[in-house]
TORBA-883729 format. One record per residue (C-alpha): x, y, z; residue in three letters. Coordinates in steps of 0.05 Angstrom, whole numbers, plus 5000, padded with zeros to 4 digits. Example, Ala and Ser with C-alpha at 12.3 -4.5 7.8 and 13.67 -1.06 7.14 Angstrom:
<sites>
<<5246 4910 5156> ALA>
<<5273 4979 5143> SER>
</sites>
This chain:
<sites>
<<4264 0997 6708> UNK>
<<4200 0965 6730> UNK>
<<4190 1018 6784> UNK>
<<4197 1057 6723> UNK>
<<4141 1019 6686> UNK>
<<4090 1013 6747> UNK>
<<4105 1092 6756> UNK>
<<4076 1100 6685> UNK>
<<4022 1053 6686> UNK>
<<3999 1088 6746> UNK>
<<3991 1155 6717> UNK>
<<3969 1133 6640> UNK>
<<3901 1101 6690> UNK>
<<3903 1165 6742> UNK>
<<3897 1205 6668> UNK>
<<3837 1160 6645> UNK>
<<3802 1167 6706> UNK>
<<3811 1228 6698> UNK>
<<3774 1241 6629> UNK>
<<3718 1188 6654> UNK>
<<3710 1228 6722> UNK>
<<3696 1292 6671> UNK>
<<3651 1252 6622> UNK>
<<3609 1250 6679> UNK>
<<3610 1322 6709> UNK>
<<3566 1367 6677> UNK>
<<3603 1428 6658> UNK>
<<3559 1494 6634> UNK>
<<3552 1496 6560> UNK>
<<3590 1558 6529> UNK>
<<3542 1604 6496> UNK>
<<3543 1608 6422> UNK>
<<3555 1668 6375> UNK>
<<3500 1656 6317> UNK>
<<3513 1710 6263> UNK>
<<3457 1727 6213> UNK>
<<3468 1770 6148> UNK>
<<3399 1811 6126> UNK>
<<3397 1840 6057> UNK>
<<3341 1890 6048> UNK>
<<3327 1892 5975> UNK>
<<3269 1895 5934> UNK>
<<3233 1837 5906> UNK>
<<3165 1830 5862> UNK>
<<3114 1797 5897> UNK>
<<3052 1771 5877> UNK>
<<2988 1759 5914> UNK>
<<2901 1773 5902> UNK>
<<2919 1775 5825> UNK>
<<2971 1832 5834> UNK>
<<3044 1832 5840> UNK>
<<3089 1888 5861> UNK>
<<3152 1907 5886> UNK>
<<3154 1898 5965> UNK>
<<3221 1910 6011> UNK>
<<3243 1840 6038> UNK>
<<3298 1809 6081> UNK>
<<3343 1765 6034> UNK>
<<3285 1766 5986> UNK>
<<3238 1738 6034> UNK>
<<3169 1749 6050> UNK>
<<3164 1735 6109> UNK>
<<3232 1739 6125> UNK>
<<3282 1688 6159> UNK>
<<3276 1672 6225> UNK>
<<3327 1684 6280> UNK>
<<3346 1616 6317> UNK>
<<3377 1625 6381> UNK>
<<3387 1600 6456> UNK>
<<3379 1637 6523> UNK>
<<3452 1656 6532> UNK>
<<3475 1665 6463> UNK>
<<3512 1728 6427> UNK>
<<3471 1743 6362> UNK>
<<3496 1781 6310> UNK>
<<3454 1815 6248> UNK>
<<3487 1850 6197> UNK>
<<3437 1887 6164> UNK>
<<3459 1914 6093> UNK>
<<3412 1961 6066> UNK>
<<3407 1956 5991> UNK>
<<3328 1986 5979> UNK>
<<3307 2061 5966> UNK>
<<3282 2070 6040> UNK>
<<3324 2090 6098> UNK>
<<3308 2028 6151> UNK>
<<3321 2008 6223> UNK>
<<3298 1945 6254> UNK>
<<3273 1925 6321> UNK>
<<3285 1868 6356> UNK>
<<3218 1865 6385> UNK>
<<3211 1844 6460> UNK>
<<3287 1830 6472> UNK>
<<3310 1877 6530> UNK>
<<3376 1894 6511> UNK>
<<3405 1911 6579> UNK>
<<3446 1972 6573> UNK>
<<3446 1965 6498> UNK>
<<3401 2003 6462> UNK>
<<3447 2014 6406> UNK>
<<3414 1946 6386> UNK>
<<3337 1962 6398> UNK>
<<3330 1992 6335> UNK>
<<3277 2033 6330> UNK>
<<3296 2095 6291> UNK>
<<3299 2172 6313> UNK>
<<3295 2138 6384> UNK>
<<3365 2105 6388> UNK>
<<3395 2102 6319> UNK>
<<3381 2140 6256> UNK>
<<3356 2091 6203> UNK>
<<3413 2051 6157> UNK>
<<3417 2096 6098> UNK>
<<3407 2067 6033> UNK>
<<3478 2029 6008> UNK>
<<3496 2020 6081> UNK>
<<3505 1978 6135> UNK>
<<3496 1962 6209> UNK>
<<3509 1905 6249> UNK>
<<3463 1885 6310> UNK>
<<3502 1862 6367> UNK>
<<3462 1837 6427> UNK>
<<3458 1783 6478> UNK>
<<3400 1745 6503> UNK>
<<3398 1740 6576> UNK>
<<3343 1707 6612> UNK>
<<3295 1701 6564> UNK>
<<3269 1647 6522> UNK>
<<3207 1637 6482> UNK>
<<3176 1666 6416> UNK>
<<3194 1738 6403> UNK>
<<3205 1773 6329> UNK>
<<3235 1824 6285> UNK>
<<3200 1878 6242> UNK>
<<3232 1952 6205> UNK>
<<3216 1999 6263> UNK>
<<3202 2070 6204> UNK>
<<3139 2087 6162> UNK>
<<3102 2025 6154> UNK>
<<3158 1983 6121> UNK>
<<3144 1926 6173> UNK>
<<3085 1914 6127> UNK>
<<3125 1868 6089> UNK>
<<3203 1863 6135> UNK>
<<3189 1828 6192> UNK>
<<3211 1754 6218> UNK>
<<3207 1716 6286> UNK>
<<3255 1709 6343> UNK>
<<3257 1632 6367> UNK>
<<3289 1622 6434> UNK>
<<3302 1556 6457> UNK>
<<3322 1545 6529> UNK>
<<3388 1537 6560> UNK>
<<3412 1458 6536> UNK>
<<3388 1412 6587> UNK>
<<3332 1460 6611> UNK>
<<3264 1431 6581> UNK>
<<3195 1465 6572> UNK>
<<3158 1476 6637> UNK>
<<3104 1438 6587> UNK>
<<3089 1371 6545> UNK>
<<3149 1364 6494> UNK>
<<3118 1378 6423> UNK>
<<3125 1322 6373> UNK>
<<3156 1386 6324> UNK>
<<3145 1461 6325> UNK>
<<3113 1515 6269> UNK>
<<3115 1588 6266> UNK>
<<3050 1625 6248> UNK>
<<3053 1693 6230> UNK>
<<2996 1739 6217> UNK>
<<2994 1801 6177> UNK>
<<2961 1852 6127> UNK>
<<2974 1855 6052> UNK>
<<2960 1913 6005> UNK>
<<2950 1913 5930> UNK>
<<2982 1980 5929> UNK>
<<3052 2010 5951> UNK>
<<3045 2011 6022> UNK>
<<3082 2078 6030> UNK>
<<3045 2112 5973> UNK>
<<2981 2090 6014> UNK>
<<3013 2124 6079> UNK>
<<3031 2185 6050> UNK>
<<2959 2191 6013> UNK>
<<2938 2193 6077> UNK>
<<2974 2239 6103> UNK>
<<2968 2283 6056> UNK>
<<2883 2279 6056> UNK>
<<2892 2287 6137> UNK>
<<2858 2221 6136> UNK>
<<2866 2146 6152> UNK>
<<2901 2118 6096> UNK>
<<2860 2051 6066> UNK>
<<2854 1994 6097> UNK>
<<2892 1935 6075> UNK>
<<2858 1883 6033> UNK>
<<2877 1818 6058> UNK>
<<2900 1786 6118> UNK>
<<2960 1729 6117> UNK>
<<2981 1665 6148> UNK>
<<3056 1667 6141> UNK>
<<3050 1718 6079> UNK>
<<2988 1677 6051> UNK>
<<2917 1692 6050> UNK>
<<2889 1622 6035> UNK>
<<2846 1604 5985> UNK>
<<2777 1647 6007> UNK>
<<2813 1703 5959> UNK>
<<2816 1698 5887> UNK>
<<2886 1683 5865> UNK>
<<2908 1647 5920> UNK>
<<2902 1576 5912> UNK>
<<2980 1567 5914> UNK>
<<2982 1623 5965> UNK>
<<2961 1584 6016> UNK>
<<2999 1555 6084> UNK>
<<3000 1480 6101> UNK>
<<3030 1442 6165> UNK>
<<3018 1365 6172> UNK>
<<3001 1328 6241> UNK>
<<3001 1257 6254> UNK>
<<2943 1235 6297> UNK>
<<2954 1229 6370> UNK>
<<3021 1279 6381> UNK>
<<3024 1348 6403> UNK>
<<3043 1404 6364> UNK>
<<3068 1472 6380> UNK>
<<3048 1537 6355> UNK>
<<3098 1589 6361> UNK>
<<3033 1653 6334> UNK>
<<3059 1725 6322> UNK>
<<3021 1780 6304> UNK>
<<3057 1828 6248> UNK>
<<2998 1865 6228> UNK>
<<2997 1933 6221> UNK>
<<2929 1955 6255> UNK>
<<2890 1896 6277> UNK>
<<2879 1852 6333> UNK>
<<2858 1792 6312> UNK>
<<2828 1731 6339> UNK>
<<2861 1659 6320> UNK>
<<2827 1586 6320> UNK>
<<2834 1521 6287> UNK>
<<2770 1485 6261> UNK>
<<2759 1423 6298> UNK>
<<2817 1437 6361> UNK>
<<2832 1472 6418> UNK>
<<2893 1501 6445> UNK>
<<2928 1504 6506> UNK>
<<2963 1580 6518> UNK>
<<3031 1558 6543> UNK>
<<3072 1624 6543> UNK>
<<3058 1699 6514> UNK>
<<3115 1753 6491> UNK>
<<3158 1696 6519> UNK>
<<3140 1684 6588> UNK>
<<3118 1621 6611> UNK>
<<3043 1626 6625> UNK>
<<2992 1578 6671> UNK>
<<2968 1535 6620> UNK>
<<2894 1542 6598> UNK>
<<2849 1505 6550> UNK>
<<2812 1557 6491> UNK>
<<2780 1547 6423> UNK>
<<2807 1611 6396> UNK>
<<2861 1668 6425> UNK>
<<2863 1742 6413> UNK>
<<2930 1768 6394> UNK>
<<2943 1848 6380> UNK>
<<3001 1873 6342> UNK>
<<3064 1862 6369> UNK>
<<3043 1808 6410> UNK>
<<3067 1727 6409> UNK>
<<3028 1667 6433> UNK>
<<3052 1602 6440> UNK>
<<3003 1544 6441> UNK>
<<3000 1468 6441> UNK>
<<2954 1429 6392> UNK>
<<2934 1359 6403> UNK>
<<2914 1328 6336> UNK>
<<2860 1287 6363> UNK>
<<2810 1291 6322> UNK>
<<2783 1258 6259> UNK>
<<2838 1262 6202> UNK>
<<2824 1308 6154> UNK>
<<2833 1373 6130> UNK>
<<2815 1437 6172> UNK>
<<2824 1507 6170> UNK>
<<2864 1564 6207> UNK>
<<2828 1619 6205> UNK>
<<2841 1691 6233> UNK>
<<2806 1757 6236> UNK>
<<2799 1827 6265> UNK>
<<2780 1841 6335> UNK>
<<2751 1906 6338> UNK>
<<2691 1935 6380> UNK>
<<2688 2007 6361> UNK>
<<2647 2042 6296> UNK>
<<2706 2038 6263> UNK>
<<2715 2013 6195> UNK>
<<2770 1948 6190> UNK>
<<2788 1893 6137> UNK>
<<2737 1834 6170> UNK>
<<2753 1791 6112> UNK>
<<2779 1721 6138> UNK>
<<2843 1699 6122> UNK>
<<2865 1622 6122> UNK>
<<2919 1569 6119> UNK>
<<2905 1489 6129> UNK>
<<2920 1434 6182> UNK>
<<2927 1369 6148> UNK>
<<2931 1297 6178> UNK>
<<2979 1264 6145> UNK>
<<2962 1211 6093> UNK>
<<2890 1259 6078> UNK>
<<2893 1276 6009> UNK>
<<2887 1351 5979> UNK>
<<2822 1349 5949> UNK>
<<2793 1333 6017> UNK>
<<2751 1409 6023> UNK>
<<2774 1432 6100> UNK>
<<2724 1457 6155> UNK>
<<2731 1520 6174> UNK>
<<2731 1540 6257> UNK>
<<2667 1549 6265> UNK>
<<2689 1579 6346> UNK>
<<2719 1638 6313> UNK>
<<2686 1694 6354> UNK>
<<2649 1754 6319> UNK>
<<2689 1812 6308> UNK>
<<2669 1856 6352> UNK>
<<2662 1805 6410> UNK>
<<2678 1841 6468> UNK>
<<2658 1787 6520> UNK>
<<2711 1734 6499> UNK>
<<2760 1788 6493> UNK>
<<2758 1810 6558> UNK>
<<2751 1728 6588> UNK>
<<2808 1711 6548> UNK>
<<2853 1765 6572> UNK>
<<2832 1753 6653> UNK>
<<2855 1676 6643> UNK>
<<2924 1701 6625> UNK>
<<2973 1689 6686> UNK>
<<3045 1683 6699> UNK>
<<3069 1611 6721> UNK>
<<3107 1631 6792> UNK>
<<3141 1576 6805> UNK>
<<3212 1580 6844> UNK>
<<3245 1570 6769> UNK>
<<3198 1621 6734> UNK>
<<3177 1671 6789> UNK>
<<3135 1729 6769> UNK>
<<3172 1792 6809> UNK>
<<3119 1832 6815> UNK>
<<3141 1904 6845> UNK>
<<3092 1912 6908> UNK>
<<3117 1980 6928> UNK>
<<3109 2032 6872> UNK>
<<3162 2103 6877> UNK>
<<3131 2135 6806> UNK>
<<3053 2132 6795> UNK>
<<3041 2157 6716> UNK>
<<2969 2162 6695> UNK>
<<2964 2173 6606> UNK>
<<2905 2187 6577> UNK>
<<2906 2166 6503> UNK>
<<2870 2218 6458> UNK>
<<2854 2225 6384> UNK>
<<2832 2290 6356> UNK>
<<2829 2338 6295> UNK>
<<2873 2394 6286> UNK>
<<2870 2450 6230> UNK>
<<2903 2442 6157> UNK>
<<2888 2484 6100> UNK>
<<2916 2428 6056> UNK>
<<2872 2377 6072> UNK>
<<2805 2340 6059> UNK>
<<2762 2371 6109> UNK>
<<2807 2421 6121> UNK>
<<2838 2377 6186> UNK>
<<2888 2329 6203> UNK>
<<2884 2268 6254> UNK>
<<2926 2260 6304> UNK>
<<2937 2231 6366> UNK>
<<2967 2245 6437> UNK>
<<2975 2217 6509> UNK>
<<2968 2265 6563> UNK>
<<2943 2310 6503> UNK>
<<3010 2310 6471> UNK>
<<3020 2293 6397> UNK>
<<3100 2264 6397> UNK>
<<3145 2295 6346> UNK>
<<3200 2252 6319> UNK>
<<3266 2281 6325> UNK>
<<3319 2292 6276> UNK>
<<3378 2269 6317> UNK>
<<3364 2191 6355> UNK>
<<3344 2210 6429> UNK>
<<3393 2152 6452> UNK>
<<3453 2188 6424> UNK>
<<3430 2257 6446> UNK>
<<3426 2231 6514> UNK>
<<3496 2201 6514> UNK>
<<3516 2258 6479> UNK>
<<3488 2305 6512> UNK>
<<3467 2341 6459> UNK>
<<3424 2392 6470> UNK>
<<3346 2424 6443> UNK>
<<3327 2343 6422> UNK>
<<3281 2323 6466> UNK>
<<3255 2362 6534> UNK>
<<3245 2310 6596> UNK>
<<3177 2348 6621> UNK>
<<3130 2300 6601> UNK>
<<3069 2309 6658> UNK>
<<3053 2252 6697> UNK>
<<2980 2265 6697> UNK>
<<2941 2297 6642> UNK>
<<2933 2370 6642> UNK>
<<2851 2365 6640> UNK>
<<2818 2318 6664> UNK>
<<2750 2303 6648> UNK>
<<2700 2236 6644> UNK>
<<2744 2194 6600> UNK>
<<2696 2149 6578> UNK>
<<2628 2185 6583> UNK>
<<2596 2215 6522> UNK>
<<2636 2224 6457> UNK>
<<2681 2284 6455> UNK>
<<2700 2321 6388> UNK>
<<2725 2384 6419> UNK>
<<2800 2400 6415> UNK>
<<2828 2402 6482> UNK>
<<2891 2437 6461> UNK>
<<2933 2381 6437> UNK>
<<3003 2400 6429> UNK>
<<3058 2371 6395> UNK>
<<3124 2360 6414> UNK>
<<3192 2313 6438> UNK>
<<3179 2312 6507> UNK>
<<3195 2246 6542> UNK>
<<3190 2230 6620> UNK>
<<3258 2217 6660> UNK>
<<3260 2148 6708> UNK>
<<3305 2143 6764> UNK>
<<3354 2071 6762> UNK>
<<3322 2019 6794> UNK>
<<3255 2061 6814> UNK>
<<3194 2018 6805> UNK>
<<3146 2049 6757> UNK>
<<3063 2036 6748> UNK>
<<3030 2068 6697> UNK>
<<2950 2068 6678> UNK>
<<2936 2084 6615> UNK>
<<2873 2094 6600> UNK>
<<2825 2093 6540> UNK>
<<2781 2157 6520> UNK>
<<2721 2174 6489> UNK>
<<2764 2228 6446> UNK>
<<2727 2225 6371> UNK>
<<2723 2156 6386> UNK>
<<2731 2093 6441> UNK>
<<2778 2039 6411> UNK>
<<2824 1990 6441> UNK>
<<2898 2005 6437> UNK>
<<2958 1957 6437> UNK>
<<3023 1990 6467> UNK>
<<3094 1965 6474> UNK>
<<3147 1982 6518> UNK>
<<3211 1968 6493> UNK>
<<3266 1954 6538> UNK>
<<3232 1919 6591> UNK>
<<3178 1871 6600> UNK>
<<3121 1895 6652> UNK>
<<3066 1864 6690> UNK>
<<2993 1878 6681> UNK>
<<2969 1885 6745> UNK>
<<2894 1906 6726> UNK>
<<2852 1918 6676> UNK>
<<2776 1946 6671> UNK>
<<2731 1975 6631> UNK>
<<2699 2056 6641> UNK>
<<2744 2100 6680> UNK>
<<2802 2081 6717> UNK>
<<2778 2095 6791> UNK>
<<2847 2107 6837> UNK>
<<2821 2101 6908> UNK>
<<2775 2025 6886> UNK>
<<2809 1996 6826> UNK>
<<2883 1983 6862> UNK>
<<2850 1941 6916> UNK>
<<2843 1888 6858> UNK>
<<2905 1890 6829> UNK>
<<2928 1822 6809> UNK>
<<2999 1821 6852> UNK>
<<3008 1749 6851> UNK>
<<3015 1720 6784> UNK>
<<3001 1769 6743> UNK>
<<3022 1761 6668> UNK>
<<3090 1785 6649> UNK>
<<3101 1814 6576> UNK>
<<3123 1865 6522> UNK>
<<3057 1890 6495> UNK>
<<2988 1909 6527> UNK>
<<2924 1916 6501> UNK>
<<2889 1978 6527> UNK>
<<2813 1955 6529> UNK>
<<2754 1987 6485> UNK>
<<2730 2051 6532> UNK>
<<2776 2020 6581> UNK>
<<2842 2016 6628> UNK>
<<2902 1977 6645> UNK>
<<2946 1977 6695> UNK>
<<3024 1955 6688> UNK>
<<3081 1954 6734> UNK>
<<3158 1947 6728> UNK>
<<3230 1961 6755> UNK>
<<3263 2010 6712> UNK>
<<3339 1971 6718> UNK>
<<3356 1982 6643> UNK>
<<3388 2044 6628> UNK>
<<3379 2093 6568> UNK>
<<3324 2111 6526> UNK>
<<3258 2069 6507> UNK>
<<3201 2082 6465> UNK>
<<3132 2067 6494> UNK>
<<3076 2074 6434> UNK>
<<3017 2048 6405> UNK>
<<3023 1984 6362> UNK>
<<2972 2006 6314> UNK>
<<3026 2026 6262> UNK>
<<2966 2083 6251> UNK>
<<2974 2109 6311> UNK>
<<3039 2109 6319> UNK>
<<3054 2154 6258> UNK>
<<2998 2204 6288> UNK>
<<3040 2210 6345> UNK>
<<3010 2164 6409> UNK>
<<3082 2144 6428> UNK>
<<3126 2183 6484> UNK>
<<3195 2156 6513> UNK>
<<3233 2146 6572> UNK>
<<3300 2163 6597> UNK>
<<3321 2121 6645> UNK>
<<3382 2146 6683> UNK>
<<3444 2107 6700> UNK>
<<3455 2062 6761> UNK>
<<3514 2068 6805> UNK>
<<3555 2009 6795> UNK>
<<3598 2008 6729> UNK>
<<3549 1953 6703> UNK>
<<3490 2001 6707> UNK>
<<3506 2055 6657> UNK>
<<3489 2051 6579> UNK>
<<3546 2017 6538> UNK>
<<3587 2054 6488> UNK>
<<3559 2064 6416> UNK>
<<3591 2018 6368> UNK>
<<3632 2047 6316> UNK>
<<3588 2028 6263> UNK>
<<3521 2065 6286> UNK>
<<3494 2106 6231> UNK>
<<3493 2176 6221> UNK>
<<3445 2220 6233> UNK>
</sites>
């Protein structure tokens, strides 16, 4: 009996040891599934003295904000209760093998009709950082869009100072008028539809506009901590610049990748893009202005109007009239644009290292072009369009994901040209000759794993102007960058192939070039377009097939059963 009892005793303390011995391993942390549901319904909204009926997420504006960890399952169940036919893009996510879940419609889903549904399903896989979400069809991102916040894996802290707390700061455009209506005016009148009339802080334009008093965004600081400023830009056709009255920021990461950190008074952001930077409240307490407002260094006509939001010490009271940022840079300040963008550089350390593809199997060279072509029906009796490689992309009918996997045939033709078809001095005296645009759905094929550069390169086409494109799928890095012609036998030998920055979306500089790189290792089809929603609809977009891999975990997943019909 007492051998009994010491037998016992013996394994009741081998057990306890036991669970000590694994309160002290660490164990990996299981990812989570976060599931989100996103109503898109109409809501009146009111803002400059009008009020209308926008589309919304959940009656939102902007909408809600995806939280989420590196590792995690996300779910969005998108139910589609507004007049419009909608898709919507999870924008910089890379949604290996799954781009069921990219979302931009005609290009791999047709849009969620209207009393329908679609559910999202995607992973997040080695990236964290500041992304978002926006309707990826006409310009309904005017008003549907949200951010993406991606914290690192638990236990894994910032490769910078931990911010006392963290605010999102999204800029956009707002219209008085029905955004669509304004689009298809445009169209119509073969002409640029009218610019917006304010710009927004997190769906506010701040109190410089009439009406707007209670329209306007507030964060507190305490003096002495650090803050962090997760920026996105949702407008629809303007770079803008960014500062804070009275601070400076340190650029920490862009399109979420970690970035060397660098000291400015104001950053440039173009559509599609994210910035995170830290703020020190350090200075006096008081009240001091955000301020933002277009970039742009071309005879073009923009809304330069300055919109605002406020950074308030805490215990400062409201009446206390803020300062406004008196470092914002002139709008068509070309200098800082260009300084600001050269100071951008991957951090490439053994944890974050920038993979740079040295050897390159596919050079592509696209010229962006704008140009006129006839229509009886219109103003001046022509239509704008645009092309790269002098070709205006046609939307399909039928999503060129699914009529890959499909193979289903006469969607989309794979002989997009490498080169354009005529050269000429791309940046030398302005050109209003047609150069034979066509139109069409021809997209470029990619072989798996093949590592990919591509110049693209501004023209003098009607008009210089500098160009924001995405890439969705991947992320790339920007290797180079100038302004004039791209020159291939002296500008390579000053590539960046070290640390150069890592991200989603470019900006192609005024009567300039850029450079990018990457490893085409996701399979299936990704758009590649202009972020100037403008653009975009005039056609300066193509696509890319990329073909499957090998191995059975380099082909494009299934469809899911739920994928809407074309």
């Amino acid at each position: 009996m007492a051998a009994g009892k010491s037998f016992c005793c013996q394994a009741s303390l081998l057990i306890l040891l036991s669970f000590v011995f694994l309160g002290l391993v660490s164990f990996p942390v299981e990812a989570a599934i976060k599931k989100y549901q996103f109503d898109i319904q109409v809501k009146n909204v009111s803002r400059l003295c009008h009020a209308k009926p926008i589309v919304t997420v959940n009656g939102r504006y902007p909408g809600p904000t995806i939280y989420a960890r590196e590792g995690d399952r996300v779910l969005v169940n998108v139910t589609n209760h507004a007049q419009y036919n909608l898709s919507i893009h999870w924008h910089g996510l890379k949604q290996y093998r799954n781009g069921w879940a990219d979302g931009p419609a005609y290009i791999t889903q047709c849009p969620i009709q209207t009393g329908g549904s679609y559910t999202y399903d995607f992973n997040i896989t080695g990236q964290r950082g500041t992304l978002w979400w926006h309707a990826h069809i006409l310009w309904l991102r005017a008003t549907v869009y949200g951010a993406i916040v991606i914290m690192p894996k638990v236990g894994t802290p910032f490769p910078f100072p931990q911010p006392a707390r963290e605010f999102e700061v999204i800029l956009g455009e707002w219209w008085n008028n029905d955004v669509e209506e304004i689009e298809k005016q445009g169209n119509q009148m073969g002409l640029p539809p009218n610019m917006s009339d304010a710009h927004t802080i997190n769906g506010k334009p701040g109190p410089l506009f009439p009406c707007s008093e209670k329209h306007t965004y507030a964060i507190e600081v305490e003096k002495g901590k650090t803050y962090l400023l997760r920026i996105i830009n949702a407008a629809l056709n303007d770079e803008l610049f960014f500062a804070i009255a009275g601070h400076n920021f340190t650029v920490v990461e862009v399109d979420a990748v970690y970035t060397k950190p660098f000291s400015t008074n104001s950053i440039l952001i173009g559509p599609g893009q994210t910035t995170n930077v830290l703020v020190h409240a350090n200075n006096v307490p008081s009240r001091y202005f955000m301020a933002t407002r277009t970039f742009m260094d071309a005879p073009i006509p923009v809304d330069n109007k300055t919109a605002t939001a406020i950074l308030q010490y805490k215990g400062i009271p409201n009446t206390v009239i803020p300062s406004l940022p008196h470092q914002l840079p002139a709008s068509n300040d070309s200098a800082f644009a260009l300084s600001y963008n050269k100071k951008l550089k991957s951090l490439n350390t053994v944890q974050y290292p920038a993979n740079v593809p040295l050897k390159v199997d596919r050079n592509l060279f696209f010229t962006i072009g704008l140009d006129k072509n006839p229509c009886p029906t219109c103003v001046n009796g022509t239509r704008l369009l645009a092309s790269l490689n002098n070709i205006s992309f046609v939307m399909p009918q039928t999503a060129l994901l699914q009529a890959h996997y499909f193979d289903i045939k006469g969607v989309f033709k794979t002989d997009f040209p490498d080169q354009p078809l005529r050269p000429f001095n791309y940046t030398g005296a302005p050109l209003t000759a047609n150069l034979g645009t066509s139109t069409g759905t021809r997209i470029s094929k990619v072989a798996f794993n093949s590592t990919v550069e591509i110049v693209v390169q501004d023209t003098n086409l009607l008009t210089v102007e500098s160009h924001p494109f995405h890439l969705h799928g991947y992320n790339f890095f920007v290797v180079g960058t100038g302004v004039g012609n791209f020159d291939p036998s002296k500008d390579p030998a000053n590539y960046n192939l070290v640390d150069p920055i890592e991200r989603n979306t470019v900006g192609v500089p005024t009567g300039g070039w850029v450079a990018i790189r990457f490893r085409a290792d996701n399979p299936g089809v990704w758009f590649f377009h202009c972020h100037l929603e403008l653009h975009t609809g005039w056609g300066l977009k193509t696509a890319f097939v990329v073909e499957d891999g090998p191995g059975e975990d380099q082909t494009v997943l299934p469809p899911p059963k739920d994928l809407p019909a074309c």
